[in-house]
N, C-alpha and C positions, 0 to 999 in steps of 0.2 A: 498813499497806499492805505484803504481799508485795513482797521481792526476786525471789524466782525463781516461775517459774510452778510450777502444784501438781504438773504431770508430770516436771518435772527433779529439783524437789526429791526424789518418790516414788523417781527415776530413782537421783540420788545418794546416797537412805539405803538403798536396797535393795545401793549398791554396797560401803555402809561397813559394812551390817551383815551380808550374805553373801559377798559377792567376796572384799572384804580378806583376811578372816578366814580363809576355803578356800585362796586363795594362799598365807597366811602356813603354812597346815597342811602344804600341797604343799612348799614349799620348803625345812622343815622336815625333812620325810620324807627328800626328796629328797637334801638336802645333809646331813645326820646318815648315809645311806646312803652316799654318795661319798665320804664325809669330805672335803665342801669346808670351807675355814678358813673360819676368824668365821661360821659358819652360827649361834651363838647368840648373837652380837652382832646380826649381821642380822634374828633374830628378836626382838631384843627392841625392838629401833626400831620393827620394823615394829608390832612389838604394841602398842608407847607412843603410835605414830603415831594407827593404829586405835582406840584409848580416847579418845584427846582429840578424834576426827574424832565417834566415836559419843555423844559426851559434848556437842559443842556441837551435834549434830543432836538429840539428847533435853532439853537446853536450848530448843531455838529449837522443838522441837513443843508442848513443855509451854507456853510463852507464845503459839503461836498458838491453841491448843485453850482458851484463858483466853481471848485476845483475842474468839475466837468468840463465848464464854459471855458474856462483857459485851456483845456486838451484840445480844443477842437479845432 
């Protein structure tokens, strides 16, 4: 049985695997350009964040798309 329904879920891997990542590029840019401090601390969090967010969303698709396959 699904936790989230199949539109959030769509909702939230579309945000982990486009959003984050654009953000993480922008403020990047951004702050390498300003020379704001810890701009590559701040990027690597964010990046760390975003591999383990896209890592347990390609975990949990991989056992629903099995789960399916044994419904059938």
């Amino acid at each position: 049985m699904p936790y989230l329904p199949q539109k959030v879920y769509e909702w939230l891997r579309w945000i982990v695997s486009i959003v984050i990542p654009a953000l993480i590029v922008l403020y990047g840019v951004i702050g390498n350009t300003l020379q704001i401090p810890y701009t590559e601390v701040v990027l690597t969090i964010a990046g760390a964040v975003d591999v383990f967010l896209g890592t347990i969303f390609g975990i949990s698709k991989i056992a629903y798309d099995k789960s399916k396959l044994e419904d059938k």
